[in-house]
C-alpha positions as CSV (number, residue, x, y, z in Angstrom):
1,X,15.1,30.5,1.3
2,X,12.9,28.9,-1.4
3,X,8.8,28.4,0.0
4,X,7.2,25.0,0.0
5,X,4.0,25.3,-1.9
6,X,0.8,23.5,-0.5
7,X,1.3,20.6,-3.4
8,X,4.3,19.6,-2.0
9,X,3.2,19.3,1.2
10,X,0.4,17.2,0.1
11,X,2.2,15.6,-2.2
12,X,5.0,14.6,0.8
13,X,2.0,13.6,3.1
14,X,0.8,11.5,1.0
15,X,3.8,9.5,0.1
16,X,4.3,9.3,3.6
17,X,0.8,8.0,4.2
18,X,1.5,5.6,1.4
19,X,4.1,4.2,2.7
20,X,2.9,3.7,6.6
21,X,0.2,2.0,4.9
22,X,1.9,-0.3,3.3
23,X,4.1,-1.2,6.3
24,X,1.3,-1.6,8.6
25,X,-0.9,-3.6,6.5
26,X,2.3,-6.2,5.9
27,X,3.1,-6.4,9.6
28,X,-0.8,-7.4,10.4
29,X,-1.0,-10.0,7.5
30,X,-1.2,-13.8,9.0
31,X,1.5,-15.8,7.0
32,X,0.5,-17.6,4.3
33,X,-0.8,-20.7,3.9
34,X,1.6,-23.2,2.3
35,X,0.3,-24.5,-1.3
36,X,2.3,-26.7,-3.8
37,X,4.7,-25.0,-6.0
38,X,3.3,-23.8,-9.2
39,X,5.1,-26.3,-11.2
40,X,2.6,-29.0,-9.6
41,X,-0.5,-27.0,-9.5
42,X,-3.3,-27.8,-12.4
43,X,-3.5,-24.2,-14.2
44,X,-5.2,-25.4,-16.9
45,X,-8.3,-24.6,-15.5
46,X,-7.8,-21.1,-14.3
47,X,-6.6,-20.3,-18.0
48,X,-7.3,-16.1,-18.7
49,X,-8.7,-16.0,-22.5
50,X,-5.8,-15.8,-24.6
51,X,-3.5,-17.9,-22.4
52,X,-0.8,-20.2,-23.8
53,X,-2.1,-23.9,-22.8
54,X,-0.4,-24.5,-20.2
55,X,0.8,-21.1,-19.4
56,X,-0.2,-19.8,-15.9
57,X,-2.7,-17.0,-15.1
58,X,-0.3,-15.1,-13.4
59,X,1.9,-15.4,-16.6
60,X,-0.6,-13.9,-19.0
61,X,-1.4,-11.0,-16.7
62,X,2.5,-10.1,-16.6
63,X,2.6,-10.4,-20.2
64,X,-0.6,-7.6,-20.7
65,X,0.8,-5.4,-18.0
66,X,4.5,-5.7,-19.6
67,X,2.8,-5.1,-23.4
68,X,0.7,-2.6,-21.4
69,X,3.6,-0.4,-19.5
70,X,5.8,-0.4,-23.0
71,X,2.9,0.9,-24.8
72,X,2.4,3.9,-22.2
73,X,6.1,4.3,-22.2
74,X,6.5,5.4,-25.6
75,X,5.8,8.6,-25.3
76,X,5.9,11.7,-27.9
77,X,8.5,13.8,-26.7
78,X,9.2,17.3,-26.4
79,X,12.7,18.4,-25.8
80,X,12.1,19.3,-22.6
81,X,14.5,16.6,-20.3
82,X,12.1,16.7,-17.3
83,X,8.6,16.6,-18.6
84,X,9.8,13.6,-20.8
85,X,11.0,12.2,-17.9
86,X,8.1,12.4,-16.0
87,X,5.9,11.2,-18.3
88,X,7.7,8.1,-18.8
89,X,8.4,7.5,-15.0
90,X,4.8,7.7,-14.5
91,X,4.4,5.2,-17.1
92,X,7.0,3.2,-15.7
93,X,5.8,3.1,-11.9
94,X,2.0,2.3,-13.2
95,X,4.0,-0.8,-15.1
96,X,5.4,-2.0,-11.2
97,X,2.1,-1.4,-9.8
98,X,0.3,-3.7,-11.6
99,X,3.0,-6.3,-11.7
100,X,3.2,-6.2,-7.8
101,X,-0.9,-6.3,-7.7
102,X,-0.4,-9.8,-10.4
103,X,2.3,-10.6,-7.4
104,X,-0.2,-10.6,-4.3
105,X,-3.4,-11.9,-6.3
106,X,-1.3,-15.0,-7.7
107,X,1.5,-15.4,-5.4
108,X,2.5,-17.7,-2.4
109,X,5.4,-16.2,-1.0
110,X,4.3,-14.0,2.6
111,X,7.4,-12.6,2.1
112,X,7.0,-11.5,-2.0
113,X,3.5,-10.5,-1.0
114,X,4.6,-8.2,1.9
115,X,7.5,-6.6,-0.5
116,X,4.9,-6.5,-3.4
117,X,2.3,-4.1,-1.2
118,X,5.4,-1.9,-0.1
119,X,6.0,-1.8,-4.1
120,X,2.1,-0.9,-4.5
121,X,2.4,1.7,-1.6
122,X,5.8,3.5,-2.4
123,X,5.3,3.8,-6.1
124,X,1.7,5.0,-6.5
125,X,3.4,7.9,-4.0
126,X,5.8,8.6,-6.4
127,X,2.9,8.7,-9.0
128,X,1.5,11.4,-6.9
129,X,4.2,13.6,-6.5
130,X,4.9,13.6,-9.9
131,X,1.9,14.0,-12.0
132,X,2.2,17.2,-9.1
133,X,6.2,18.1,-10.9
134,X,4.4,17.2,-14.3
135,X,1.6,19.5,-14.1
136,X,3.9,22.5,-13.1
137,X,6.7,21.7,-15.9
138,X,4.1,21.8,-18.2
139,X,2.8,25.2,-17.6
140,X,6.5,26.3,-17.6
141,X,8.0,27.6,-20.7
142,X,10.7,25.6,-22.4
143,X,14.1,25.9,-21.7
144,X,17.1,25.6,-23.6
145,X,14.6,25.8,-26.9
146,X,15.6,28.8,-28.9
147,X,12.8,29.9,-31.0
C-alpha cells in the first residue's frame, strides 16, 4: 500500500477548503441587481488605457489576461511529459482565474457570477496541488531520457 505524504494531504484539504468556499460564498450572495444590457450602457467613459473606442472595459481586460495566459503558456520544454504538463496547466488555470475574476467585477449575471467564484475557487485548488506534483517531478530524474 503506497503512503500519502503530508503535501498531499494538504494539498487535498485545501482543494476541498477551496471549493466549500466558493459554494458557500455563492449560496449567501443577494441576487443581483438588474442593469441594462451592455449593448445600451455608455462604456465610453470607463475606457481602461489602451481600449478600442468603444470597446468595453471588461473586453480589454479579457484581451490582457488572454495575451497574458498564452504568453505563460509557452513554456521551454523538457522532454519530460508531466513536468511540461504541469507547467502549462498551471499556466492555463492562472489564465481561467483571471477571466472568471474580469467575470464577477464586470458582469451582471448572479448566475455567471456564482459559476465564475466556483471557477476562482476550484482552479486556484488545482494550482495548489500542482505546483505540489511540479515541485516533486522536478527533483525526480528524467525518465525515458537515455543519456
Amino acid at each position: 500500500m503506497k503512503r500519502i505524504g503530508w503535501a498531499s494531504v494538504i494539498a487535498v484539504f485545501l482543494a476541498l477548503s477551496a471549493f466549500a468556499y466558493g459554494m458557500l460564498s455563492a449560496r449567501s450572495r443577494p441576487v443581483a441587481e438588474t442593469t441594462p444590457p451592455s449593448s445600451t450602457r455608455d462604456v465610453a467613459g470607463h475606457q481602461t488605457q489602451g481600449a478600442t473606442p468603444g470597446e468595453a472595459p471588461s473586453t480589454q481586460a479579457y484581451r490582457e489576461a488572454n495575451d497574458r495566459m498564452h504568453r505563460e503558456m509557452a513554456i521551454a520544454y523538457t522532454g519530460d511529459a508531466d513536468v511540461d504538463f504541469l507547467r502549462g496547466m498551471i499556466a492555463h488555470h492562472d489564465g481561467a482565474v483571471a477571466m472568471a475574476k474580469i467575470a464577477v467585477e464586470h458582469g451582471e449575471a448572479a448566475d455567471v457570477e456564482n459559476l465564475a467564484r466556483e471557477i476562482i475557487a476550484a482552479q486556484e485548488a488545482e494550482i495548489i496541488r500542482m505546483r505540489i506534483l511540479l515541485a516533486r517531478h522536478e527533483d525526480a530524474p528524467l525518465r525515458g531520457v537515455r543519456p
